[in-house]
PDB file of N, CA, C and O in Angstrom:
ATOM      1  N   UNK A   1      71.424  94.815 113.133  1.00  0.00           N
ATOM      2  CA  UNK A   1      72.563  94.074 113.666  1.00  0.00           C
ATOM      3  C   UNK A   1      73.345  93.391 112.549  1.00  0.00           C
ATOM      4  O   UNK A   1      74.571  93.497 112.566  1.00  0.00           O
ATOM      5  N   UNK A   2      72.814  92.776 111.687  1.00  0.00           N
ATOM      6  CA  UNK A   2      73.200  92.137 110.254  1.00  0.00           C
ATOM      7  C   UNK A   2      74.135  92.731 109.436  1.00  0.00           C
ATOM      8  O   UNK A   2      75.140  92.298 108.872  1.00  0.00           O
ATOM      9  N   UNK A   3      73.336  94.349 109.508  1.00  0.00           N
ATOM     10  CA  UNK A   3      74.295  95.073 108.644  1.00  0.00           C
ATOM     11  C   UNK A   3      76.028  95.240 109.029  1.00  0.00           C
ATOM     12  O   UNK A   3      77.055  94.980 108.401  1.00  0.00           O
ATOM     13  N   UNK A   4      75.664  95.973 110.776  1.00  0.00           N
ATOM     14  CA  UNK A   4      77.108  95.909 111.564  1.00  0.00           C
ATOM     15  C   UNK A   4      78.004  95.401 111.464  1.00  0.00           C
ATOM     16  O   UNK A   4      79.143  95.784 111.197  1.00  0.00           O
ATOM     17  N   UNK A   5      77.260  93.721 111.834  1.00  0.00           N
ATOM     18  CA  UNK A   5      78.358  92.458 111.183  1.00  0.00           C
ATOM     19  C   UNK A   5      78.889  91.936 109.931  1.00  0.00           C
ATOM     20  O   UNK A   5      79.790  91.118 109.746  1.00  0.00           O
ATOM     21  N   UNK A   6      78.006  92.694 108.943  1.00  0.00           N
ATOM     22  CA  UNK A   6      78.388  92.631 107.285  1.00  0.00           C
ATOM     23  C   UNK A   6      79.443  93.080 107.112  1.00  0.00           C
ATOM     24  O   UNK A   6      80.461  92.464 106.796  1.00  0.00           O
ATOM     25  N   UNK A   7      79.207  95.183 107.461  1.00  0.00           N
ATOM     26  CA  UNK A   7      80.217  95.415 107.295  1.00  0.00           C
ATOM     27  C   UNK A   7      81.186  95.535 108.197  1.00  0.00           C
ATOM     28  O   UNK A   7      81.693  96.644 108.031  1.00  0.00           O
ATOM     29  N   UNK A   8      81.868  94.786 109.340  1.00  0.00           N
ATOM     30  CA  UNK A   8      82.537  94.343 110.227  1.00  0.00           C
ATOM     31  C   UNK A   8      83.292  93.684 109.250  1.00  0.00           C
ATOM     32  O   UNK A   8      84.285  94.112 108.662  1.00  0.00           O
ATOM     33  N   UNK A   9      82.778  92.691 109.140  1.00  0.00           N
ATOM     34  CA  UNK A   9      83.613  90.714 107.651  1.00  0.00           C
ATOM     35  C   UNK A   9      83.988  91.964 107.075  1.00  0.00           C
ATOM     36  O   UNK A   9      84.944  92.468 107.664  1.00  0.00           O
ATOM     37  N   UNK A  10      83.377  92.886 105.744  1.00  0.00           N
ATOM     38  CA  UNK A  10      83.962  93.084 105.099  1.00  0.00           C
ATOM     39  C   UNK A  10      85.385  93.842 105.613  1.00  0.00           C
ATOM     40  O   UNK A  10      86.327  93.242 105.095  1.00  0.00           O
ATOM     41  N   UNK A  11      85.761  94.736 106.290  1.00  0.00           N
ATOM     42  CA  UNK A  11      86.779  95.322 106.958  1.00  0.00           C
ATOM     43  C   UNK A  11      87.589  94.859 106.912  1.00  0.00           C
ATOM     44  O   UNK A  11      88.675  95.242 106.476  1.00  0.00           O
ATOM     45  N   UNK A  12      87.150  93.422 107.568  1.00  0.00           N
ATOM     46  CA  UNK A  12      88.392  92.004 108.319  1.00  0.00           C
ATOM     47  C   UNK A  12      88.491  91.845 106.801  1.00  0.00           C
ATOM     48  O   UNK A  12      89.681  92.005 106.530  1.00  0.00           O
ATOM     49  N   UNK A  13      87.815  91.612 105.717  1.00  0.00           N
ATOM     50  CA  UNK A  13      88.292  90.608 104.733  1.00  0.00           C
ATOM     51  C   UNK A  13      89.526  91.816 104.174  1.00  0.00           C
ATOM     52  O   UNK A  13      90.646  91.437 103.833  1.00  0.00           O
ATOM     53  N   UNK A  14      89.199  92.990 104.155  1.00  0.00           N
ATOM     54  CA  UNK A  14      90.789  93.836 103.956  1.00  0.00           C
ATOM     55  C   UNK A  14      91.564  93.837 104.223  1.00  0.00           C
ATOM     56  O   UNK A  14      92.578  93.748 103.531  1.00  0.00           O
ATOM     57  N   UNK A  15      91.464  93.966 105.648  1.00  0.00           N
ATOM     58  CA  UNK A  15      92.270  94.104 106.489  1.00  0.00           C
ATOM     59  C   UNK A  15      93.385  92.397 106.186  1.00  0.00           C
ATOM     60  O   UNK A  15      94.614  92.410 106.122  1.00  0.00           O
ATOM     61  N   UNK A  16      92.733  91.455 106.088  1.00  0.00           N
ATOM     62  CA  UNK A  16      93.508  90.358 105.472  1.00  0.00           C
ATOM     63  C   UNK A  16      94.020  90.287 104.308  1.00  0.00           C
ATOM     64  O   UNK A  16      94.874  89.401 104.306  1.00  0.00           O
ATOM     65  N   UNK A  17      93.895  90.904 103.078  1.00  0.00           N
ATOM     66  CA  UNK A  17      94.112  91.327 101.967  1.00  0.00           C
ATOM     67  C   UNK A  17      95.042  91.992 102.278  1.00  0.00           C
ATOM     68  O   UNK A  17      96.057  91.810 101.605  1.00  0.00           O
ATOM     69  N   UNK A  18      95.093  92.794 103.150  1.00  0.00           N
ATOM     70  CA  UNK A  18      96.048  94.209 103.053  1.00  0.00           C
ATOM     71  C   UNK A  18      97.361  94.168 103.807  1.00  0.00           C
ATOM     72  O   UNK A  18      98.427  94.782 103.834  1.00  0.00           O
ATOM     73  N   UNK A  19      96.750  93.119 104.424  1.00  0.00           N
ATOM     74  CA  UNK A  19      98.457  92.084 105.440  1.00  0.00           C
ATOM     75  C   UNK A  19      99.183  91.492 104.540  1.00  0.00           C
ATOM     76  O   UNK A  19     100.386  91.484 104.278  1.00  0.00           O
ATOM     77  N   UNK A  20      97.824  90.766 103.906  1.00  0.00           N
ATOM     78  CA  UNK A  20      99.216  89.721 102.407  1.00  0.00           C
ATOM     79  C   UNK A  20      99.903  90.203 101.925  1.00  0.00           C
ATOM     80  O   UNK A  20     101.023  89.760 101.670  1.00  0.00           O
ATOM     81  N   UNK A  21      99.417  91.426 101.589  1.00  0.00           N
ATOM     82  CA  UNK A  21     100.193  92.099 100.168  1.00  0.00           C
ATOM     83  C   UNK A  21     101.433  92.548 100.960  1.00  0.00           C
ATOM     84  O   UNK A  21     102.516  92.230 100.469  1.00  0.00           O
ATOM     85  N   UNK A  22     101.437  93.489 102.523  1.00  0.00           N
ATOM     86  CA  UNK A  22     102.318  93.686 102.839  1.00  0.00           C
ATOM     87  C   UNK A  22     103.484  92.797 103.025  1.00  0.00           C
ATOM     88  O   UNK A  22     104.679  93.041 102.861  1.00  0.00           O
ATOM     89  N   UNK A  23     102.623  91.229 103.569  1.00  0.00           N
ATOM     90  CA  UNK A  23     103.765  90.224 103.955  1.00  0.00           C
ATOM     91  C   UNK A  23     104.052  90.042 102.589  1.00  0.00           C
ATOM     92  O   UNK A  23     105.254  89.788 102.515  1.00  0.00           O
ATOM     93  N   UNK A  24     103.480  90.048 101.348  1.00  0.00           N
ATOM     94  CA  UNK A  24     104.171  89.580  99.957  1.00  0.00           C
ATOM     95  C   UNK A  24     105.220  90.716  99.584  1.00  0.00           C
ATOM     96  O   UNK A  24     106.264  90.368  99.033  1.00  0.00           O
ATOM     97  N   UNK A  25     104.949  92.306  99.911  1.00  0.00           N
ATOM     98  CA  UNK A  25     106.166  92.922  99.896  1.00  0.00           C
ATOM     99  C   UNK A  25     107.433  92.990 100.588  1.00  0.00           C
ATOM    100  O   UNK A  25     108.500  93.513 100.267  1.00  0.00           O
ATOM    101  N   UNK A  26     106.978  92.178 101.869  1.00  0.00           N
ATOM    102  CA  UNK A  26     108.310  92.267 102.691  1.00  0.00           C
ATOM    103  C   UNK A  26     109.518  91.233 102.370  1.00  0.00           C
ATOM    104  O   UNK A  26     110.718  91.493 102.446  1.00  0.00           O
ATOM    105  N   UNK A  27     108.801  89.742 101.916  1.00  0.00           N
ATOM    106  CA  UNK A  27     109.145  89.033 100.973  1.00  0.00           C
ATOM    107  C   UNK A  27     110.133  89.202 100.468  1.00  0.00           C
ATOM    108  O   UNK A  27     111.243  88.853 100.868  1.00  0.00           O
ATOM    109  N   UNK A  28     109.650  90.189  98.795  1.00  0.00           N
ATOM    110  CA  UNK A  28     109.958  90.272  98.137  1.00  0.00           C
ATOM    111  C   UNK A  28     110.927  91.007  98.499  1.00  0.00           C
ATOM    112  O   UNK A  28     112.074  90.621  98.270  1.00  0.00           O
ATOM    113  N   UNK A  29     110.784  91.746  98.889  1.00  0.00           N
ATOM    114  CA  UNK A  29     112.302  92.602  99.179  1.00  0.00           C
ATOM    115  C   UNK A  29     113.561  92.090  99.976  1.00  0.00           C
ATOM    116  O   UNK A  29     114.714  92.520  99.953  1.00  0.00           O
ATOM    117  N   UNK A  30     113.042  91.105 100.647  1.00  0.00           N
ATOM    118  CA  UNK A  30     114.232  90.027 100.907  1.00  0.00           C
ATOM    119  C   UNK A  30     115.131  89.851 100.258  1.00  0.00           C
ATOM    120  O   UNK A  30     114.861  89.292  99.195  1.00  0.00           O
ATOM    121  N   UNK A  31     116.589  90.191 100.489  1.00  0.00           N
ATOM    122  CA  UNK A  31     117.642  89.348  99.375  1.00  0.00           C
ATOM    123  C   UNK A  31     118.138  88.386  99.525  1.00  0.00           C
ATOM    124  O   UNK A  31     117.934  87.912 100.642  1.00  0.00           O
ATOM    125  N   UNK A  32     118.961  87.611  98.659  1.00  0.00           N
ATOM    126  CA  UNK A  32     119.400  86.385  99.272  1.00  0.00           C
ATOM    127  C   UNK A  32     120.523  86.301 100.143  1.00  0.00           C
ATOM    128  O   UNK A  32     120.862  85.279 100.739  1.00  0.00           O
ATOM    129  N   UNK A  33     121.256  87.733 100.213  1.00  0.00           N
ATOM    130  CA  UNK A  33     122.256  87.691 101.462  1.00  0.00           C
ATOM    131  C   UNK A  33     121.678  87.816 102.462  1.00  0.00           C
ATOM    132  O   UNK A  33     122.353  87.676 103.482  1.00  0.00           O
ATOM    133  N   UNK A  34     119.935  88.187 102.642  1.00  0.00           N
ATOM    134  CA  UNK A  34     119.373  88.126 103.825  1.00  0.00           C
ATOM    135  C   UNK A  34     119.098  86.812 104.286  1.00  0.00           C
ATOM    136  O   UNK A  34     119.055  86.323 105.415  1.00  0.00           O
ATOM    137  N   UNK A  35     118.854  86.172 102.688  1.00  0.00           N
ATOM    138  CA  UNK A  35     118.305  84.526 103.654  1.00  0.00           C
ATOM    139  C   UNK A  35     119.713  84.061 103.896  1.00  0.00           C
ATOM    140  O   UNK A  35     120.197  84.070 105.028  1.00  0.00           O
ATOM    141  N   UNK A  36     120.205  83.757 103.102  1.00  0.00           N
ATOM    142  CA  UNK A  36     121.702  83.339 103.665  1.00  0.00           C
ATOM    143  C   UNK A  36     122.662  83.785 105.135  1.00  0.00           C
ATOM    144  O   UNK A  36     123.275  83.111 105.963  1.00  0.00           O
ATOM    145  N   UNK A  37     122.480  84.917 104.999  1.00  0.00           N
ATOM    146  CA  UNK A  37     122.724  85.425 106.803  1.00  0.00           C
ATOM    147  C   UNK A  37     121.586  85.287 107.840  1.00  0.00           C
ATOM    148  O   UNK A  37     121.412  85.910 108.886  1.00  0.00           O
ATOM    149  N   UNK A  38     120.933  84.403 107.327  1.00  0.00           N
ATOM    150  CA  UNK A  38     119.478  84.486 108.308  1.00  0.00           C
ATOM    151  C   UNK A  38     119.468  83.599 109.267  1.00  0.00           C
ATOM    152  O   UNK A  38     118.811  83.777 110.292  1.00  0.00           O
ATOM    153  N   UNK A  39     120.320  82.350 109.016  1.00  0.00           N
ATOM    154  CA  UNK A  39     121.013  81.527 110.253  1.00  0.00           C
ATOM    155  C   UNK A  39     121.362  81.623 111.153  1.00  0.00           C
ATOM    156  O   UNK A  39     121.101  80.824 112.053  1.00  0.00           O
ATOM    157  N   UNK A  40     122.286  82.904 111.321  1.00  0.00           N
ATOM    158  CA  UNK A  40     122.928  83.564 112.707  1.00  0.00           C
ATOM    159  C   UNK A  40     122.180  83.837 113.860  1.00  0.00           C
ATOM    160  O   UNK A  40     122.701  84.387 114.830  1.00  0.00           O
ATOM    161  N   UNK A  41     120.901  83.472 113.836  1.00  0.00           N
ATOM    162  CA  UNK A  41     119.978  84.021 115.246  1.00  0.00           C
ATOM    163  C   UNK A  41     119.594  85.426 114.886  1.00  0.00           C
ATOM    164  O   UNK A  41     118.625  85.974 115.412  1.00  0.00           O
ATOM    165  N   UNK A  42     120.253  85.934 114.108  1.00  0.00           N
ATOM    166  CA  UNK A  42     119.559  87.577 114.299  1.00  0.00           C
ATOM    167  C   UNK A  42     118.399  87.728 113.062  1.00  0.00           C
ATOM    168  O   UNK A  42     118.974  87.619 111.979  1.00  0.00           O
ATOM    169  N   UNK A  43     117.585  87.849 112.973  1.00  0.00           N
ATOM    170  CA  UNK A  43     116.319  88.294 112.413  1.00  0.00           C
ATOM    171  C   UNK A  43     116.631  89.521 111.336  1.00  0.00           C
ATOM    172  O   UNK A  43     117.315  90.310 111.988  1.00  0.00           O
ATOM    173  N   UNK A  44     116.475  89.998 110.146  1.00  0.00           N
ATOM    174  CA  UNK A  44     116.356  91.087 109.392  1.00  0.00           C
ATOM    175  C   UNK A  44     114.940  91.906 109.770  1.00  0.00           C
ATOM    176  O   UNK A  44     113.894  91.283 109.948  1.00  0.00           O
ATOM    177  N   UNK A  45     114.993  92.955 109.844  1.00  0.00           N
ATOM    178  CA  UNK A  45     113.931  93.685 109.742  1.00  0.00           C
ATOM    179  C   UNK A  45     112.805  93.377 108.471  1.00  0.00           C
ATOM    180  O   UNK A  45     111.675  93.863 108.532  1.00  0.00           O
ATOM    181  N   UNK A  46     113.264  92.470 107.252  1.00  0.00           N
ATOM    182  CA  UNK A  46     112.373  92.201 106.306  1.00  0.00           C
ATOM    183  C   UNK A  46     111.223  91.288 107.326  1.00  0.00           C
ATOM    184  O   UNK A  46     110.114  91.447 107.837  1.00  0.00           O
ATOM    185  N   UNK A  47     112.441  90.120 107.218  1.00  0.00           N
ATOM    186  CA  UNK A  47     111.812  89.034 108.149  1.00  0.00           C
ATOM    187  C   UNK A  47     110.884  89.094 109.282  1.00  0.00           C
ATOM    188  O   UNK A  47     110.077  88.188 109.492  1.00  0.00           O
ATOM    189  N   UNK A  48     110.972  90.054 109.955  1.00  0.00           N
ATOM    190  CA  UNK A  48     110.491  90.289 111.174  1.00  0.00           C
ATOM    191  C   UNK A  48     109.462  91.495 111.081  1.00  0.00           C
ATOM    192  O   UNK A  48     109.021  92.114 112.049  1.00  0.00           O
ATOM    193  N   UNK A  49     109.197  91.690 109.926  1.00  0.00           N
ATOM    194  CA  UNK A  49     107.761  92.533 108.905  1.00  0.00           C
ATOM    195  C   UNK A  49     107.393  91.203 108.178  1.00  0.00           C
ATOM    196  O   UNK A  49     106.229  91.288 107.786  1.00  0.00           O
ATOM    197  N   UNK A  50     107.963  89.994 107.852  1.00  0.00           N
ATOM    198  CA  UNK A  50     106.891  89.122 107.307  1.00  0.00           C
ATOM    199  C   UNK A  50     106.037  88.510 108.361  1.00  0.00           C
ATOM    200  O   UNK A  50     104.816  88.397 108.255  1.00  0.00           O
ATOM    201  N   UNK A  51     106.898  88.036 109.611  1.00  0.00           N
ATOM    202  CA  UNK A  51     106.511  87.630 110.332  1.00  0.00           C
ATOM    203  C   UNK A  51     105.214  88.183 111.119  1.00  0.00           C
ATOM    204  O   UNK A  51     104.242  87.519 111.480  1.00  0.00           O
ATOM    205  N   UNK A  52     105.407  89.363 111.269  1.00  0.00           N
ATOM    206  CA  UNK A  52     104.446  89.893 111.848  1.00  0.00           C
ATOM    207  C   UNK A  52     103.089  90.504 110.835  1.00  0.00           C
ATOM    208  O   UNK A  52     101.963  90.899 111.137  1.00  0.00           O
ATOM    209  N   UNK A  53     103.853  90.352 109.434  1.00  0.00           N
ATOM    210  CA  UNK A  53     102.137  90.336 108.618  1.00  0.00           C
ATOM    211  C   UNK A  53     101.500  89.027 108.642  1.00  0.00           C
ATOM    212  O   UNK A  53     100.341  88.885 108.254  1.00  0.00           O
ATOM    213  N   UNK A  54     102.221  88.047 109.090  1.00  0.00           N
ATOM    214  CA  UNK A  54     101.796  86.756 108.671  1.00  0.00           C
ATOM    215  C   UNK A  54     100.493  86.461 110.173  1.00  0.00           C
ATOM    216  O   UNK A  54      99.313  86.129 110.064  1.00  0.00           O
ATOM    217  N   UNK A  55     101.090  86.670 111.135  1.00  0.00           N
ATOM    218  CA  UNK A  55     100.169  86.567 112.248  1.00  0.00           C
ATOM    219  C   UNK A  55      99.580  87.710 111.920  1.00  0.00           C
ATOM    220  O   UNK A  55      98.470  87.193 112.046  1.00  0.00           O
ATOM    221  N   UNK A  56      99.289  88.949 111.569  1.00  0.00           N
ATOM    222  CA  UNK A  56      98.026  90.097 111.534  1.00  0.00           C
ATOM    223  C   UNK A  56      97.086  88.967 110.453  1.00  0.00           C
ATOM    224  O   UNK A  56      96.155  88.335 110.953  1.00  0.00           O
ATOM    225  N   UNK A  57      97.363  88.833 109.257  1.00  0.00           N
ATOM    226  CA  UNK A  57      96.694  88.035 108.794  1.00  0.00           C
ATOM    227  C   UNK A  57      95.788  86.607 109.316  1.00  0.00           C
ATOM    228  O   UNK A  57      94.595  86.383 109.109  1.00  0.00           O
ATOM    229  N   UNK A  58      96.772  85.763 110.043  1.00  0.00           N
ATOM    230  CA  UNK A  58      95.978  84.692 110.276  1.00  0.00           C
ATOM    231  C   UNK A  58      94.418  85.546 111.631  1.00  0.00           C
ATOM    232  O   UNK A  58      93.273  85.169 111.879  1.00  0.00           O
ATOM    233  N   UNK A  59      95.227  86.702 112.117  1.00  0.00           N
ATOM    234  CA  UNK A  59      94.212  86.883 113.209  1.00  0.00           C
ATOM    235  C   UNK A  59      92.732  87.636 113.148  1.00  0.00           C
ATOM    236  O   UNK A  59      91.742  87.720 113.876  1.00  0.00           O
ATOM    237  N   UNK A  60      93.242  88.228 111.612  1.00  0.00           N
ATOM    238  CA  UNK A  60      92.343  88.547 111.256  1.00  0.00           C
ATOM    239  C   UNK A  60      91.196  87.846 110.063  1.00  0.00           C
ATOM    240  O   UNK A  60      90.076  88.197 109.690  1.00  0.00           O
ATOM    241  N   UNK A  61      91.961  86.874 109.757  1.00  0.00           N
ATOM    242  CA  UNK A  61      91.313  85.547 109.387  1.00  0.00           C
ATOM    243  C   UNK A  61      90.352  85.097 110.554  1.00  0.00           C
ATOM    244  O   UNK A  61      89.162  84.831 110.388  1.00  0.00           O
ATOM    245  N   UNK A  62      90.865  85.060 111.473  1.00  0.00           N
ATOM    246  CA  UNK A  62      90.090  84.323 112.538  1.00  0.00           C
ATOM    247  C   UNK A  62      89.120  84.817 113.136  1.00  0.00           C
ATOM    248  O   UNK A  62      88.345  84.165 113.836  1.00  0.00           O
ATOM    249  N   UNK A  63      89.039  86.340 112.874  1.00  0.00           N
ATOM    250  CA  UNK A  63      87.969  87.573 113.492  1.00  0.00           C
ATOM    251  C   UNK A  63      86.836  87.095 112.597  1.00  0.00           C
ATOM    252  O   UNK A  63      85.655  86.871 112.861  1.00  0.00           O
ATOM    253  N   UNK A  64      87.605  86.991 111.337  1.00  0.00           N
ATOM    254  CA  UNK A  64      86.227  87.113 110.220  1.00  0.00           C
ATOM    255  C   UNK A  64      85.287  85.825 110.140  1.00  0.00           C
ATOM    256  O   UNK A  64      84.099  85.915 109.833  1.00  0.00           O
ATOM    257  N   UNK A  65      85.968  84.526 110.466  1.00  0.00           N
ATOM    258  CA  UNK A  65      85.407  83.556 110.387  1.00  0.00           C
ATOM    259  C   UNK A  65      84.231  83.664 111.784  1.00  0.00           C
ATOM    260  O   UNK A  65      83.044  83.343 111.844  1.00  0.00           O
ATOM    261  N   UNK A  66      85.137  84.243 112.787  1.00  0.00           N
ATOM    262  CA  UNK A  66      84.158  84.268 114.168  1.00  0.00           C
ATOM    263  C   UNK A  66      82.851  85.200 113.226  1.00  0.00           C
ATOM    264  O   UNK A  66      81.806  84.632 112.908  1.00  0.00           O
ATOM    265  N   UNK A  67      82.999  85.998 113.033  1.00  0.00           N
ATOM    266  CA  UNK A  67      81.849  86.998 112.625  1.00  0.00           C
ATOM    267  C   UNK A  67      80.949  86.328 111.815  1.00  0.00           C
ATOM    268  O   UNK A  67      79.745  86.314 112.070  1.00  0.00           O
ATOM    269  N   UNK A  68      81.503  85.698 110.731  1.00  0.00           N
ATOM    270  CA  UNK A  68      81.081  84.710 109.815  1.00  0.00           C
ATOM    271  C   UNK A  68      79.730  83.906 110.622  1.00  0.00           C
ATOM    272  O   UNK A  68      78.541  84.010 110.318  1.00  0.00           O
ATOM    273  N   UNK A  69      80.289  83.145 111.652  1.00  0.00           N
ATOM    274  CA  UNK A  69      80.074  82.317 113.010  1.00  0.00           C
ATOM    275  C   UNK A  69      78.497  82.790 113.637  1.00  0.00           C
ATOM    276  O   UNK A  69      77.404  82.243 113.782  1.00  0.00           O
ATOM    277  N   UNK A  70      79.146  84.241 113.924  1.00  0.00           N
ATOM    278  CA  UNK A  70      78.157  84.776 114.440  1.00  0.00           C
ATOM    279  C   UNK A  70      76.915  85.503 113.593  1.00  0.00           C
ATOM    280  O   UNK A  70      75.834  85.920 114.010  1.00  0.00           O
ATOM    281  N   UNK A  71      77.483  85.497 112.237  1.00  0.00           N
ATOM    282  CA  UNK A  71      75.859  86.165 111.172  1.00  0.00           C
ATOM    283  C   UNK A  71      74.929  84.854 111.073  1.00  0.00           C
ATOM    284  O   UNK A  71      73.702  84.756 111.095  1.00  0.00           O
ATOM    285  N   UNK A  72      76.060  83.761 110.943  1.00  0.00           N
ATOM    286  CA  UNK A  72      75.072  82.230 111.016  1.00  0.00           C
ATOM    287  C   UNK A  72      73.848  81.774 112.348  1.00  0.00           C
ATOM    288  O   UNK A  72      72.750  81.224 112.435  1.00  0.00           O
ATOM    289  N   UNK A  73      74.464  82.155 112.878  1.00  0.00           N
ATOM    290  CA  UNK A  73      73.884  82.020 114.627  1.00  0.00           C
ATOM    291  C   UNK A  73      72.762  82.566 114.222  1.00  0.00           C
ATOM    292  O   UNK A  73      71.814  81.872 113.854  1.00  0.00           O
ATOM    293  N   UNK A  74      72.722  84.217 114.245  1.00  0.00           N
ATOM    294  CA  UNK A  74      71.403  84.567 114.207  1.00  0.00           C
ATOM    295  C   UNK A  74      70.527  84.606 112.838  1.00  0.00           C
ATOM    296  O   UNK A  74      69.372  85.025 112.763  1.00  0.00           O
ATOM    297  N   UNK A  75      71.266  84.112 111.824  1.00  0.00           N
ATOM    298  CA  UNK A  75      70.292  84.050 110.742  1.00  0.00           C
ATOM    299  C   UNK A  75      69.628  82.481 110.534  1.00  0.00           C
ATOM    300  O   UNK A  75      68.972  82.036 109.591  1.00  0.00           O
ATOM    301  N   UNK A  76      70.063  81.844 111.781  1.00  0.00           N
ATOM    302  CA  UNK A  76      69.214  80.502 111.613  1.00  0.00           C
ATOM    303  C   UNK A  76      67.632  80.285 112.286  1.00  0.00           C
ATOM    304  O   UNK A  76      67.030  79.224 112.120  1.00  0.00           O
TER     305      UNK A  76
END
């Protein structure tokens, strides 16, 4: 069972790694006529790829800590 959940965390810990980098590329590719037109209510497609790496990340933050959670449980 130990192992499962080992390599489960490790997955999640990629899978969070692998959101950042995307939300750090979507970022980056932002220009500043995007932030500057970004007032208008309408969203850029950058923006709205950071946004949505930013929540894959926190949720998969939150998988891993549960798992985390749960290797503690039974290794006490």
């Amino acid at each position: 069972m130990n192992v499962v959940l080992i390599i489960l965390l490790i997955g999640l810990m990629v899978m969070v790694v692998v959101s950042l980098v995307r939300g750090v590329v979507a970022f980056l590719h932002s220009t500043r006529m995007d932030i500057d037109r970004g007032g208008d209510g309408n969203a850029t497609q950058m923006q709205l790829m950071q946004n949505k790496m930013m929540f894959a990340r926190i949720k998969y933050q939150a998988l891993a800590i549960l798992v985390v959670g749960i290797l503690l449980a039974l290794n006490s």
